[in-house]
mmCIF entry with sequence, helices, sheets and N, C-alpha, C, O atoms, coordinates in Angstrom:
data_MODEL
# 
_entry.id   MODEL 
# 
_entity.id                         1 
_entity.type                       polymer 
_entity.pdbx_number_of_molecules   1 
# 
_entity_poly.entity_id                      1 
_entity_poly.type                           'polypeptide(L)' 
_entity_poly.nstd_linkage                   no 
_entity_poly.nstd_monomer                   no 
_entity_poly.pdbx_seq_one_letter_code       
;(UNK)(UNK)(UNK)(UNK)(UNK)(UNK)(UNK)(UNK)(UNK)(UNK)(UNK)(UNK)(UNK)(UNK)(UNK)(UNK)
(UNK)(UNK)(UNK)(UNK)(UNK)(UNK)(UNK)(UNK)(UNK)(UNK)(UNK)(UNK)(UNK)(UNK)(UNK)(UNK)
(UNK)(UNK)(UNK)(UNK)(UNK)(UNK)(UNK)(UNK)(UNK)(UNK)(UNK)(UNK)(UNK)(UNK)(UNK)(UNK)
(UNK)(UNK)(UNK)(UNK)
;
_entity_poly.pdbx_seq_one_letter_code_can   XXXXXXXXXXXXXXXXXXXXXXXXXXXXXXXXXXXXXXXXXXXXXXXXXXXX 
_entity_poly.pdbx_strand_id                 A 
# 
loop_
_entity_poly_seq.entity_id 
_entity_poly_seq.num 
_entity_poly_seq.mon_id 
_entity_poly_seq.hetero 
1 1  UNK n 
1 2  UNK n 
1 3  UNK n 
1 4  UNK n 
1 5  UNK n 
1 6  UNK n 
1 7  UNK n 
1 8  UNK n 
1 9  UNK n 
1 10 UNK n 
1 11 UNK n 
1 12 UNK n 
1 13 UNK n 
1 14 UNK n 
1 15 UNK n 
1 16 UNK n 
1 17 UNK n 
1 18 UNK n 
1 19 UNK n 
1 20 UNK n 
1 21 UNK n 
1 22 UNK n 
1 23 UNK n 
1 24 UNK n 
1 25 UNK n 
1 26 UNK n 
1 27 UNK n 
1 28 UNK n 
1 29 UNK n 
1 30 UNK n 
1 31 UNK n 
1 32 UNK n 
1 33 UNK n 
1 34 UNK n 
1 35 UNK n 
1 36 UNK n 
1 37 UNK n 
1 38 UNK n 
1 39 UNK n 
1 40 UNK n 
1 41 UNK n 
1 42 UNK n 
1 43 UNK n 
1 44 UNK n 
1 45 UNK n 
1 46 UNK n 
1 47 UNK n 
1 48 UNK n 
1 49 UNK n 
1 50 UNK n 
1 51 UNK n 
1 52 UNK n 
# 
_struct_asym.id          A 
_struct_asym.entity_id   1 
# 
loop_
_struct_conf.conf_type_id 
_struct_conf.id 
_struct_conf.pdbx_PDB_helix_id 
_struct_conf.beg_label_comp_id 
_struct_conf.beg_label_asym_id 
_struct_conf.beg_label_seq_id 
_struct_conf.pdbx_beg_PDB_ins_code 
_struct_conf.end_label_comp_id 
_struct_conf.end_label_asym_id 
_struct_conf.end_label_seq_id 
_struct_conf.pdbx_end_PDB_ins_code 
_struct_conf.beg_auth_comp_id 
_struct_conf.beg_auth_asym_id 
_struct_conf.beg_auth_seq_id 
_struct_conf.end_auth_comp_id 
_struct_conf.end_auth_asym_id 
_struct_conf.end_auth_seq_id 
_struct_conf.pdbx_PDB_helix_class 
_struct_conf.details 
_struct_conf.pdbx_PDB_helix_length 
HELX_P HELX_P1 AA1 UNK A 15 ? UNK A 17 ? UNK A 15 UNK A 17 5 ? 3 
HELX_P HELX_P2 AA2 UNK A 20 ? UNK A 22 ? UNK A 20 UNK A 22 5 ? 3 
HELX_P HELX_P3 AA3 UNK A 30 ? UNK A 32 ? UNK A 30 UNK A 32 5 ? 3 
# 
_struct_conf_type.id          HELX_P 
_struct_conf_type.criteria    ? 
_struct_conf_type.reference   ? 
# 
_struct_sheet.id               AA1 
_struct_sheet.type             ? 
_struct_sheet.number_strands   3 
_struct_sheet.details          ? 
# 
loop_
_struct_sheet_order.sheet_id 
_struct_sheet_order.range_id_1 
_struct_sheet_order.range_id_2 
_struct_sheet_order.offset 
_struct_sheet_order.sense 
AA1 1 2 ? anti-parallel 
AA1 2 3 ? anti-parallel 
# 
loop_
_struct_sheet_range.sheet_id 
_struct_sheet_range.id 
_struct_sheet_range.beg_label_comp_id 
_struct_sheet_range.beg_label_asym_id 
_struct_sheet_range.beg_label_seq_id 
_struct_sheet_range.pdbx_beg_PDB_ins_code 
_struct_sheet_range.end_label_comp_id 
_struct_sheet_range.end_label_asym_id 
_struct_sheet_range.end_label_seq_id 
_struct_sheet_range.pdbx_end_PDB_ins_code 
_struct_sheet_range.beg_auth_comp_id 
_struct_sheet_range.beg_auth_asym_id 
_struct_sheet_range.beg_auth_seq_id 
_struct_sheet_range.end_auth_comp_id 
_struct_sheet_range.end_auth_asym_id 
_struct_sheet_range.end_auth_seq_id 
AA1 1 UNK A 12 ? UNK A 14 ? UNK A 12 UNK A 14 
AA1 2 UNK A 3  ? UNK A 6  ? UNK A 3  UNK A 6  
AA1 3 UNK A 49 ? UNK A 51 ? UNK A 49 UNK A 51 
# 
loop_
_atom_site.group_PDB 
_atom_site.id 
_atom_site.type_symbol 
_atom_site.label_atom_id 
_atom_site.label_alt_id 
_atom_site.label_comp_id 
_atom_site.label_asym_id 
_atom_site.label_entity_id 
_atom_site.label_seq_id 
_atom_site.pdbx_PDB_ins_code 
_atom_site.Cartn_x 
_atom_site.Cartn_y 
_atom_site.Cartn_z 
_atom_site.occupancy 
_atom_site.B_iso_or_equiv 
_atom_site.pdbx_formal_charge 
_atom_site.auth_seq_id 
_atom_site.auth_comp_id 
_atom_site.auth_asym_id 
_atom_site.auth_atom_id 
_atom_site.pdbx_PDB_model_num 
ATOM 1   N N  . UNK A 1 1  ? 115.577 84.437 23.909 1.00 0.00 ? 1  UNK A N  1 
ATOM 2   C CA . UNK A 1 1  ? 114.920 84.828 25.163 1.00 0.00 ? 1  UNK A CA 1 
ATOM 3   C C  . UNK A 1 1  ? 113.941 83.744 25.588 1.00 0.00 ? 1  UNK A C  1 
ATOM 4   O O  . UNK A 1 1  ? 113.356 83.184 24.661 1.00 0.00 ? 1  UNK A O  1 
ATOM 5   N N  . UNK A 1 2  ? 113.643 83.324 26.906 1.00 0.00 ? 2  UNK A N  1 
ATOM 6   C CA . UNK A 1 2  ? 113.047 82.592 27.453 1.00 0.00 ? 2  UNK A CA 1 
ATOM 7   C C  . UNK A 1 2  ? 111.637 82.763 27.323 1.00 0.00 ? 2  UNK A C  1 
ATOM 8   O O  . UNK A 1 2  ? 111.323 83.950 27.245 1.00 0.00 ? 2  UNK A O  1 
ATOM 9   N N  . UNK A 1 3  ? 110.659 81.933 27.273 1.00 0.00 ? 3  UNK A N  1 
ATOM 10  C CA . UNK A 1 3  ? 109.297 82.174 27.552 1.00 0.00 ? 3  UNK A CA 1 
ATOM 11  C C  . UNK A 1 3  ? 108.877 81.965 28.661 1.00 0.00 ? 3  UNK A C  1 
ATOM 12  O O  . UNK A 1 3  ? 109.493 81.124 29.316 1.00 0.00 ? 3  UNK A O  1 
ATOM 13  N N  . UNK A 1 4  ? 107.700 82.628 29.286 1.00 0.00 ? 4  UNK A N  1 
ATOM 14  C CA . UNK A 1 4  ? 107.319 81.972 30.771 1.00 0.00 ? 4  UNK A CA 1 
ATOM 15  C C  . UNK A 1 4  ? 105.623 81.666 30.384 1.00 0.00 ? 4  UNK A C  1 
ATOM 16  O O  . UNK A 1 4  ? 104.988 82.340 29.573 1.00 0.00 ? 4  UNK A O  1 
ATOM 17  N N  . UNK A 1 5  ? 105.154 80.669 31.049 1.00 0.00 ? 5  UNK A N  1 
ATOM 18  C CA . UNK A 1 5  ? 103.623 80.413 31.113 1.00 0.00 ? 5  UNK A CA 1 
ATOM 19  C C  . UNK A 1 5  ? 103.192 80.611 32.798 1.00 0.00 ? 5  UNK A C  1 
ATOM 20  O O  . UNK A 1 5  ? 103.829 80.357 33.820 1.00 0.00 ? 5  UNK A O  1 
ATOM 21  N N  . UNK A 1 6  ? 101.664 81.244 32.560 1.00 0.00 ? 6  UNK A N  1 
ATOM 22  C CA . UNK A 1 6  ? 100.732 81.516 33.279 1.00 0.00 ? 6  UNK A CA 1 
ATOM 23  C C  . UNK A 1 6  ? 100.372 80.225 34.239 1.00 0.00 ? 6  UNK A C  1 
ATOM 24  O O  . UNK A 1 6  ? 99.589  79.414 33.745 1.00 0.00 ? 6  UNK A O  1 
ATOM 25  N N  . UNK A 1 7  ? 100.872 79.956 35.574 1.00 0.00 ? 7  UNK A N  1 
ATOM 26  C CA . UNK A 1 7  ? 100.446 78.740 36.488 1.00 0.00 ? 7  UNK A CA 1 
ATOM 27  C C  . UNK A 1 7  ? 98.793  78.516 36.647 1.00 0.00 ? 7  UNK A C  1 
ATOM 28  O O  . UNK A 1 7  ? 98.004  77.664 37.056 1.00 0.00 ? 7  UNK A O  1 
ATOM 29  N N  . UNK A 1 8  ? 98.798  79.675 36.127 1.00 0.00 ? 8  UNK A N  1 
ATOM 30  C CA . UNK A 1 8  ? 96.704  79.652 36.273 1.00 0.00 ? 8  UNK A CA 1 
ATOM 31  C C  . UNK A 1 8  ? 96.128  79.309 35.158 1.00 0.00 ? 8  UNK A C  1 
ATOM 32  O O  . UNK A 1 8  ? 95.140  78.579 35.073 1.00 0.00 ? 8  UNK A O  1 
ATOM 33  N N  . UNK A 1 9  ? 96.893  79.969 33.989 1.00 0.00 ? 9  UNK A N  1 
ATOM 34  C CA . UNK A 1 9  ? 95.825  79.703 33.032 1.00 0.00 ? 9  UNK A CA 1 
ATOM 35  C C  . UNK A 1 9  ? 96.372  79.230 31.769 1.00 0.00 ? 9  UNK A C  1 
ATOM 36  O O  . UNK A 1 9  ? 95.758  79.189 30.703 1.00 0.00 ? 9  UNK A O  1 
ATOM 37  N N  . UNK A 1 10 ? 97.955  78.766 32.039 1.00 0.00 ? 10 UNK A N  1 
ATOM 38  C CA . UNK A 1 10 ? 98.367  78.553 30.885 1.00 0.00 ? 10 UNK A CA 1 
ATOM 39  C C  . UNK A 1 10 ? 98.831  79.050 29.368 1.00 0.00 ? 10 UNK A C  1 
ATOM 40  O O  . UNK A 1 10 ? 99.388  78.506 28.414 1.00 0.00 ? 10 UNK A O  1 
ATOM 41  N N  . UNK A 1 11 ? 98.270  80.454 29.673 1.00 0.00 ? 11 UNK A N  1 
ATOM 42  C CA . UNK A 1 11 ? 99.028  81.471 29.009 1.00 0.00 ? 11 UNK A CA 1 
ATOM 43  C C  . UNK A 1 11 ? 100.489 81.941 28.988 1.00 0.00 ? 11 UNK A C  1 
ATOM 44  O O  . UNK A 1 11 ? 101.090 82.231 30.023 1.00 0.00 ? 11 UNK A O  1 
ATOM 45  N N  . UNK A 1 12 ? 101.239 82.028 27.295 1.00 0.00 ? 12 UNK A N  1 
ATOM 46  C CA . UNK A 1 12 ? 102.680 81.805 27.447 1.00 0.00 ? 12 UNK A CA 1 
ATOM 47  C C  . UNK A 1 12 ? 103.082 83.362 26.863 1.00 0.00 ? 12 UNK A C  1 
ATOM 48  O O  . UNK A 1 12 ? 102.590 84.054 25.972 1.00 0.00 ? 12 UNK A O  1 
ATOM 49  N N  . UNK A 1 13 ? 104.043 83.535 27.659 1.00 0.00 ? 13 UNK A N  1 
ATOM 50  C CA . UNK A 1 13 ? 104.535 85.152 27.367 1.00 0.00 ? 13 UNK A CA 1 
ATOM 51  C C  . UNK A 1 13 ? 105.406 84.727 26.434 1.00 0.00 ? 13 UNK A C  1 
ATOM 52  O O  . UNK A 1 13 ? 106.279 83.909 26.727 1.00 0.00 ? 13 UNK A O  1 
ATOM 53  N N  . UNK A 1 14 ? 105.267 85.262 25.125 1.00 0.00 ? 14 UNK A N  1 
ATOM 54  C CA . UNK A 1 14 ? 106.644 85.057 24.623 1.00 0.00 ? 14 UNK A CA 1 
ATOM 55  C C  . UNK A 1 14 ? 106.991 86.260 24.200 1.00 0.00 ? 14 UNK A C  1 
ATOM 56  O O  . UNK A 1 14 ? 106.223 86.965 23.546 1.00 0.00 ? 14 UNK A O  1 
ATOM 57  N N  . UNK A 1 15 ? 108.519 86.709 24.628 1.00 0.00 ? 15 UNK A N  1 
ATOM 58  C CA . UNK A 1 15 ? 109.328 87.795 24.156 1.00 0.00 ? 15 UNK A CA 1 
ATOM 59  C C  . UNK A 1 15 ? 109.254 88.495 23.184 1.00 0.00 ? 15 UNK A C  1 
ATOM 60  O O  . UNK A 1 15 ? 109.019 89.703 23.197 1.00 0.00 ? 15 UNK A O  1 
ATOM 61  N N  . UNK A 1 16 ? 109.476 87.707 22.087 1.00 0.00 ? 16 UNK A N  1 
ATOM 62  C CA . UNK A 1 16 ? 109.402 88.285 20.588 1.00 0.00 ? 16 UNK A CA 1 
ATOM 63  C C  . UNK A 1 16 ? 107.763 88.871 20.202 1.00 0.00 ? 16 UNK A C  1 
ATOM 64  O O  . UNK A 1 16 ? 107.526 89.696 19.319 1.00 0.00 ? 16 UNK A O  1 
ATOM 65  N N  . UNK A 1 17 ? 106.802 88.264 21.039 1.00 0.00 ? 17 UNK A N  1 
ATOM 66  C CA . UNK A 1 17 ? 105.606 89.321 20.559 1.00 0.00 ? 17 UNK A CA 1 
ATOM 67  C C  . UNK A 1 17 ? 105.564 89.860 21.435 1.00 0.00 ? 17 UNK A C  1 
ATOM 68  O O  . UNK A 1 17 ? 104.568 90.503 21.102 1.00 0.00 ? 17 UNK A O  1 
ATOM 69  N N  . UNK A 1 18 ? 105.800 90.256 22.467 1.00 0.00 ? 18 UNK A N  1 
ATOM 70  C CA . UNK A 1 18 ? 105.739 91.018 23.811 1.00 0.00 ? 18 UNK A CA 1 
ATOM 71  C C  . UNK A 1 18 ? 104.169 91.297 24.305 1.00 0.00 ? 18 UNK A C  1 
ATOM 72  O O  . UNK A 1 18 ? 103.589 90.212 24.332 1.00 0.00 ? 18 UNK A O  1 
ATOM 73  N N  . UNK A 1 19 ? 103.528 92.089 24.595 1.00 0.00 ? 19 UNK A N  1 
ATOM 74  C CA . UNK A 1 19 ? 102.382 92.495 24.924 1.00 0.00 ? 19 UNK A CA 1 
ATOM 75  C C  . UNK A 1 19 ? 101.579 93.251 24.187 1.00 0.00 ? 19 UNK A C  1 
ATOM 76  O O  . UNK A 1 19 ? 100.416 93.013 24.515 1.00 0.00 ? 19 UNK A O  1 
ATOM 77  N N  . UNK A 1 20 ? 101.651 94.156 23.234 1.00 0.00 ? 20 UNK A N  1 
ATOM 78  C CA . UNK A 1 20 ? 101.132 95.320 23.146 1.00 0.00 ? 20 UNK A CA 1 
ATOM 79  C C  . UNK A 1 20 ? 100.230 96.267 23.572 1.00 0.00 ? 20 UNK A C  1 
ATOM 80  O O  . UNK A 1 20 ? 100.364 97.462 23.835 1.00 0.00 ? 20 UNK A O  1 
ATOM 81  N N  . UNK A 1 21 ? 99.061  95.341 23.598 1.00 0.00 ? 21 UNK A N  1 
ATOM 82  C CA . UNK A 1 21 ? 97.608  95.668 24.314 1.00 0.00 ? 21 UNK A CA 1 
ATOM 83  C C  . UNK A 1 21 ? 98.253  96.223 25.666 1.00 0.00 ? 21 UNK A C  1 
ATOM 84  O O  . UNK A 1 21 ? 97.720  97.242 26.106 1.00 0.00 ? 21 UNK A O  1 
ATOM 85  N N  . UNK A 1 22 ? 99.143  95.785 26.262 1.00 0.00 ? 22 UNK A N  1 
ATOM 86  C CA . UNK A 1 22 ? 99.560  96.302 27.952 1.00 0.00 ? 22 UNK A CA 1 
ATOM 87  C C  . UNK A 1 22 ? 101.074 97.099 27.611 1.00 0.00 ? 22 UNK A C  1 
ATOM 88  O O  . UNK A 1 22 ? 102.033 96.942 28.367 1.00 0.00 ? 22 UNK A O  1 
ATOM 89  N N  . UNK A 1 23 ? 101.140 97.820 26.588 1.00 0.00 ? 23 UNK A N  1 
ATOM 90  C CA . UNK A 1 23 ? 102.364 98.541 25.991 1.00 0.00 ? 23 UNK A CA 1 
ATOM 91  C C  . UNK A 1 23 ? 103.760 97.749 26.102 1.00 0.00 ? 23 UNK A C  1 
ATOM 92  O O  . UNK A 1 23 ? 104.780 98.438 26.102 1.00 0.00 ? 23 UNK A O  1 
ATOM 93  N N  . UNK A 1 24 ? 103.873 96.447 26.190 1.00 0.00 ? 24 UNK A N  1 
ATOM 94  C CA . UNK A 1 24 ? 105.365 95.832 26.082 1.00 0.00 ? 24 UNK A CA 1 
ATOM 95  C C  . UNK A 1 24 ? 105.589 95.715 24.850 1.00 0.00 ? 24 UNK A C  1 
ATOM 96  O O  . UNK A 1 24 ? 104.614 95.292 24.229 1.00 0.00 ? 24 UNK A O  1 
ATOM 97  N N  . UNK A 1 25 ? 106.289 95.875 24.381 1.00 0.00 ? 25 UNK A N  1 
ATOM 98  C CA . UNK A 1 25 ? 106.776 96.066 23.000 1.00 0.00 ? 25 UNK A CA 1 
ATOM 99  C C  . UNK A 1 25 ? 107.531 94.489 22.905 1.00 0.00 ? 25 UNK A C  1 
ATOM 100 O O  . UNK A 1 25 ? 108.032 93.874 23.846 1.00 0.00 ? 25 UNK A O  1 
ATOM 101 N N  . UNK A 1 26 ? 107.443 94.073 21.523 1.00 0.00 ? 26 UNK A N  1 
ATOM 102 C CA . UNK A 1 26 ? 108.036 93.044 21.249 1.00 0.00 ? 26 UNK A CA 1 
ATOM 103 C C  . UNK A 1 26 ? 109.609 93.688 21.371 1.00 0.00 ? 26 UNK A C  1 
ATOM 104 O O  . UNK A 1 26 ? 110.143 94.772 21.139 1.00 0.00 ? 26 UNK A O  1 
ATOM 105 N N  . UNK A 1 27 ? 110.220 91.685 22.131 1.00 0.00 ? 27 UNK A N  1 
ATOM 106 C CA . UNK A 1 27 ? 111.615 91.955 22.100 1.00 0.00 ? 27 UNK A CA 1 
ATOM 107 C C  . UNK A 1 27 ? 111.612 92.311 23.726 1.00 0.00 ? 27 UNK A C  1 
ATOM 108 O O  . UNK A 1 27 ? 112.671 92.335 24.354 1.00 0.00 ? 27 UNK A O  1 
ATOM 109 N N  . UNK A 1 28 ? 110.520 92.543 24.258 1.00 0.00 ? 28 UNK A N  1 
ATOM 110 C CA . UNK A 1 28 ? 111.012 92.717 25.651 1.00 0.00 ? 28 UNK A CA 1 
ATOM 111 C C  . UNK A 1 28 ? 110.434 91.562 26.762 1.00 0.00 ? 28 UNK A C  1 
ATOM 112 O O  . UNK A 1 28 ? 109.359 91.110 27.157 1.00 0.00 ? 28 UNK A O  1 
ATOM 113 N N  . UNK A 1 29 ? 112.214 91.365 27.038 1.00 0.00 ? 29 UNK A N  1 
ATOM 114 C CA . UNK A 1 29 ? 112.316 89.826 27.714 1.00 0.00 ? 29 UNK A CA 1 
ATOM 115 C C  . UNK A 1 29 ? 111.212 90.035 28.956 1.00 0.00 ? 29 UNK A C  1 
ATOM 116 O O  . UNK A 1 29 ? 110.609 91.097 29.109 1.00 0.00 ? 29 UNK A O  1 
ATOM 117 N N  . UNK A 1 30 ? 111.067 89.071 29.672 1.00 0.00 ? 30 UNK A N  1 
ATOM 118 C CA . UNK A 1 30 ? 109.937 88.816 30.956 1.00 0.00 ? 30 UNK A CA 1 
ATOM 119 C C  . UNK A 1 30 ? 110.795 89.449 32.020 1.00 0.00 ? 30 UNK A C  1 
ATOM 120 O O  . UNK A 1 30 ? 110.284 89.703 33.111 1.00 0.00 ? 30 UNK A O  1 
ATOM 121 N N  . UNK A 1 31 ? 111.706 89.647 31.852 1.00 0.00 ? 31 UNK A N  1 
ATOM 122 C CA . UNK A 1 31 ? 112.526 90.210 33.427 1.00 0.00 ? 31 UNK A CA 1 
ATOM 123 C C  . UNK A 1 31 ? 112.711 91.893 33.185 1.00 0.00 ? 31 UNK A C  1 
ATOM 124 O O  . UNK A 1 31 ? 113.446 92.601 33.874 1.00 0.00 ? 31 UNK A O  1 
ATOM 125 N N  . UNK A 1 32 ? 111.972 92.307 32.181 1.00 0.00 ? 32 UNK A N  1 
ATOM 126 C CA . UNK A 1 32 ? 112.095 93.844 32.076 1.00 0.00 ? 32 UNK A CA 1 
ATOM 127 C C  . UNK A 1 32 ? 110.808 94.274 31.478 1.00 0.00 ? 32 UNK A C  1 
ATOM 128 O O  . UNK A 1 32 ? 110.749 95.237 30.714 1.00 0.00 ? 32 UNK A O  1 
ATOM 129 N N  . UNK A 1 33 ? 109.506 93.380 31.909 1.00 0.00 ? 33 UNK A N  1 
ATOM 130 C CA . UNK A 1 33 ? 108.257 93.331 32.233 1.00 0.00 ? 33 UNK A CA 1 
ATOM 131 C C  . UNK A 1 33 ? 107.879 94.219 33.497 1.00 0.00 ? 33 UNK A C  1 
ATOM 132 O O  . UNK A 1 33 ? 108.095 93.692 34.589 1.00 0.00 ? 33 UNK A O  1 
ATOM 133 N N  . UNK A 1 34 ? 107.117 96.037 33.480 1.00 0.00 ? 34 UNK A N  1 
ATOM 134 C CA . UNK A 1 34 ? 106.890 96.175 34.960 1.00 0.00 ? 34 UNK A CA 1 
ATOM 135 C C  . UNK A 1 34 ? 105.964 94.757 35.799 1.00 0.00 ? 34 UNK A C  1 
ATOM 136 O O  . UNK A 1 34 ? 105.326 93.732 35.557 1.00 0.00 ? 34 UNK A O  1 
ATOM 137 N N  . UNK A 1 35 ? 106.428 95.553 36.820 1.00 0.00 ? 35 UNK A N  1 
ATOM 138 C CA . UNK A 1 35 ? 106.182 94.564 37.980 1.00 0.00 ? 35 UNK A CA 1 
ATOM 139 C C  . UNK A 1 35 ? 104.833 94.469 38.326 1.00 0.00 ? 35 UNK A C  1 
ATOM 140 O O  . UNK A 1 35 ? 104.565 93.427 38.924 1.00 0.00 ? 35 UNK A O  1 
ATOM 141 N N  . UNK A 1 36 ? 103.657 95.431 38.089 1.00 0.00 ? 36 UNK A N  1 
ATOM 142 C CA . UNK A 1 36 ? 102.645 95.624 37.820 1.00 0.00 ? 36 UNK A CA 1 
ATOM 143 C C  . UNK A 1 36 ? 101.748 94.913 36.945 1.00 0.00 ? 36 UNK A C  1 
ATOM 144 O O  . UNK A 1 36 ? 100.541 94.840 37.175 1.00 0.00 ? 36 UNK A O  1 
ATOM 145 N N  . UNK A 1 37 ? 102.465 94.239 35.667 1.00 0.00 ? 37 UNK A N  1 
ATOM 146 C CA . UNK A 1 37 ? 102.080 93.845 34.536 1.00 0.00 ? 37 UNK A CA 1 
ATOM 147 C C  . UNK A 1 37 ? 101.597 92.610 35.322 1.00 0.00 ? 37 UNK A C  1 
ATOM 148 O O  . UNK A 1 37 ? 102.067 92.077 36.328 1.00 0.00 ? 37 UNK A O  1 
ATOM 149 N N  . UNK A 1 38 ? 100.125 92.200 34.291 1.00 0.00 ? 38 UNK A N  1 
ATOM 150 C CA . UNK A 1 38 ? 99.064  90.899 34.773 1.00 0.00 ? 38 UNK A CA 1 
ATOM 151 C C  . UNK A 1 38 ? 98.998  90.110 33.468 1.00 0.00 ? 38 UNK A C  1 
ATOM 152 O O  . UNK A 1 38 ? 98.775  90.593 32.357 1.00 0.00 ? 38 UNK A O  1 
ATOM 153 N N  . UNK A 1 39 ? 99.192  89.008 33.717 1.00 0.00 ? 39 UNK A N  1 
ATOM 154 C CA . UNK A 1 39 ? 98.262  88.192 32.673 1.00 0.00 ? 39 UNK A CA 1 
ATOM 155 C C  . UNK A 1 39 ? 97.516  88.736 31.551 1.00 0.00 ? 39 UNK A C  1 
ATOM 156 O O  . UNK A 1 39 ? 96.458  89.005 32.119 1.00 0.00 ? 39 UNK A O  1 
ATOM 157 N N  . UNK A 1 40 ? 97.355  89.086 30.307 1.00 0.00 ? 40 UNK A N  1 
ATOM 158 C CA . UNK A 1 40 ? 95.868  89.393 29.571 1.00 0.00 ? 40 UNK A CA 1 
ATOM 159 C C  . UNK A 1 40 ? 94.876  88.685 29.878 1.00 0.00 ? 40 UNK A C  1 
ATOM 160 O O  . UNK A 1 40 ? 93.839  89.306 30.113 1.00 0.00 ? 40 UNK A O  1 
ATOM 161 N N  . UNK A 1 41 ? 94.839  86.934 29.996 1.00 0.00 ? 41 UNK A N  1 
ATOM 162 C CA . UNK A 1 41 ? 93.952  86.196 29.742 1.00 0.00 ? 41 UNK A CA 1 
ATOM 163 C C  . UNK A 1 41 ? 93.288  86.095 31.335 1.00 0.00 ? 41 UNK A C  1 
ATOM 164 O O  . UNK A 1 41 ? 92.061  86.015 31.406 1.00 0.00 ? 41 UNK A O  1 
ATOM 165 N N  . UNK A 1 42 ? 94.027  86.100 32.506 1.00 0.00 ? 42 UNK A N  1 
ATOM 166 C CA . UNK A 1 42 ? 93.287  85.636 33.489 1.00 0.00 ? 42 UNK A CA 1 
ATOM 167 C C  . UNK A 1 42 ? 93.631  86.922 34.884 1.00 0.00 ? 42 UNK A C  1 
ATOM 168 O O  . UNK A 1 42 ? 93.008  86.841 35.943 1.00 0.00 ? 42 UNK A O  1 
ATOM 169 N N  . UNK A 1 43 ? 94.531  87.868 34.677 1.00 0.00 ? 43 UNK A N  1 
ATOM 170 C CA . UNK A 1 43 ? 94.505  88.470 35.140 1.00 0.00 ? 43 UNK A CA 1 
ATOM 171 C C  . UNK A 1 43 ? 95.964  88.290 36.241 1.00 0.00 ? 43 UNK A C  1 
ATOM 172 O O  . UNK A 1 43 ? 96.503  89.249 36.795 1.00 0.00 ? 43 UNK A O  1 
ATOM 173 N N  . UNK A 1 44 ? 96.367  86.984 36.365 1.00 0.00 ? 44 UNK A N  1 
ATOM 174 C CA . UNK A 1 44 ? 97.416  86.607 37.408 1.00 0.00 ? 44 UNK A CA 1 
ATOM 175 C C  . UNK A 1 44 ? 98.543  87.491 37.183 1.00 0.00 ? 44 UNK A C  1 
ATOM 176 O O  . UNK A 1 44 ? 98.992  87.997 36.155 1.00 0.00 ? 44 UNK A O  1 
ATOM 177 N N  . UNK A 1 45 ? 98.975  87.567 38.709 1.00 0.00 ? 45 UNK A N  1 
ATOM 178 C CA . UNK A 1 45 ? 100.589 88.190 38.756 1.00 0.00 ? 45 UNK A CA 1 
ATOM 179 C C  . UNK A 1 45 ? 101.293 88.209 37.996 1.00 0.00 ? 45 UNK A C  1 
ATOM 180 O O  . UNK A 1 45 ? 101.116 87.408 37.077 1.00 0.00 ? 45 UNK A O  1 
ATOM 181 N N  . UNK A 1 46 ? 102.199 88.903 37.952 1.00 0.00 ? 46 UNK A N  1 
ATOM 182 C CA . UNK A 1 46 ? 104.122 88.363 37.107 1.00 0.00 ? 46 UNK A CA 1 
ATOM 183 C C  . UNK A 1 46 ? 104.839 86.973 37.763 1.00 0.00 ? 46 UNK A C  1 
ATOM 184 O O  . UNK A 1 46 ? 105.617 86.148 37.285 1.00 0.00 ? 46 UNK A O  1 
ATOM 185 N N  . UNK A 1 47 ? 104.026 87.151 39.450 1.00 0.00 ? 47 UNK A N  1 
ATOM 186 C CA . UNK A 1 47 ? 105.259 86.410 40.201 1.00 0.00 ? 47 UNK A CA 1 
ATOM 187 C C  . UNK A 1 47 ? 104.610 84.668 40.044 1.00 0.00 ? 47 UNK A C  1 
ATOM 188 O O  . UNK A 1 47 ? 105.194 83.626 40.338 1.00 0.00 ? 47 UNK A O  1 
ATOM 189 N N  . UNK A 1 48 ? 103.252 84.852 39.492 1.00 0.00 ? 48 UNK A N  1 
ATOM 190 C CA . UNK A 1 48 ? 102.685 83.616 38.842 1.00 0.00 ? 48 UNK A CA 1 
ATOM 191 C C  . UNK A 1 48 ? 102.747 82.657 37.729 1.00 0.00 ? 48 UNK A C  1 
ATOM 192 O O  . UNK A 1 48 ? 102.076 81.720 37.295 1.00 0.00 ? 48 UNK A O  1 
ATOM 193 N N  . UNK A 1 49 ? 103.971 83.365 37.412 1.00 0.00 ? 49 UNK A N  1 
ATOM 194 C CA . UNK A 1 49 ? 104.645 82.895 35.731 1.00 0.00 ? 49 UNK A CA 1 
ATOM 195 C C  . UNK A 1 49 ? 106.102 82.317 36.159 1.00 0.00 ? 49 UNK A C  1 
ATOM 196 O O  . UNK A 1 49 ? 106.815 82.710 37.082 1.00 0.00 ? 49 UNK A O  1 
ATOM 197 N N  . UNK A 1 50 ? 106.378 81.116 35.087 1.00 0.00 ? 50 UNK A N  1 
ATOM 198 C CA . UNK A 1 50 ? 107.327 79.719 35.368 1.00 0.00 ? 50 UNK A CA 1 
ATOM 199 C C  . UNK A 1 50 ? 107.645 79.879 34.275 1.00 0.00 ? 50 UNK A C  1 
ATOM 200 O O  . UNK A 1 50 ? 106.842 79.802 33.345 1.00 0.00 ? 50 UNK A O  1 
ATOM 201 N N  . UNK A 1 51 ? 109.189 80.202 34.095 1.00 0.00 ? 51 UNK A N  1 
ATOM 202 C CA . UNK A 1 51 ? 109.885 79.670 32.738 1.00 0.00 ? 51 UNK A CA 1 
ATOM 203 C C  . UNK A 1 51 ? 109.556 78.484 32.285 1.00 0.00 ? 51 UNK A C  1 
ATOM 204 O O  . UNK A 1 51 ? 109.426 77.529 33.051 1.00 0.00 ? 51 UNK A O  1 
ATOM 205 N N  . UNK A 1 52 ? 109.292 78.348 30.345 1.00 0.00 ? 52 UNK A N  1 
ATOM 206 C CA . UNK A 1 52 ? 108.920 77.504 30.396 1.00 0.00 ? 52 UNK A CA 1 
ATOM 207 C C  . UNK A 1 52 ? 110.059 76.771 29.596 1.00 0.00 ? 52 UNK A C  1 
ATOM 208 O O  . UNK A 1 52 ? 109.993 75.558 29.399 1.00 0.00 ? 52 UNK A O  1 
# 
């Protein structure tokens, strides 16, 4: 699965740890991320994140 990073702050989503703190469970790719979901670190969009 792909990773994407944060255009703001450089923060990298990666799949395999998923989120928890924001209930994504590891294993869940960035394209089945709600659409709602922000950044932890800076707060930015979903639509602010660039495969990396």
């Amino acid at each position: 699965m792909d990773k994407y990073v944060c255009t703001v702050c450089g923060y990298v989503y990666d799949p395999e740890l998923g989120d928890p703190d924001a209930g994504v469970k590891p294993g869940t790719s960035f394209d089945d991320i709600p659409e709602d979901w922000v950044c932890p670190v800076c707060g930015a969009s979903k639509d602010l994140f660039e495969k990396q």
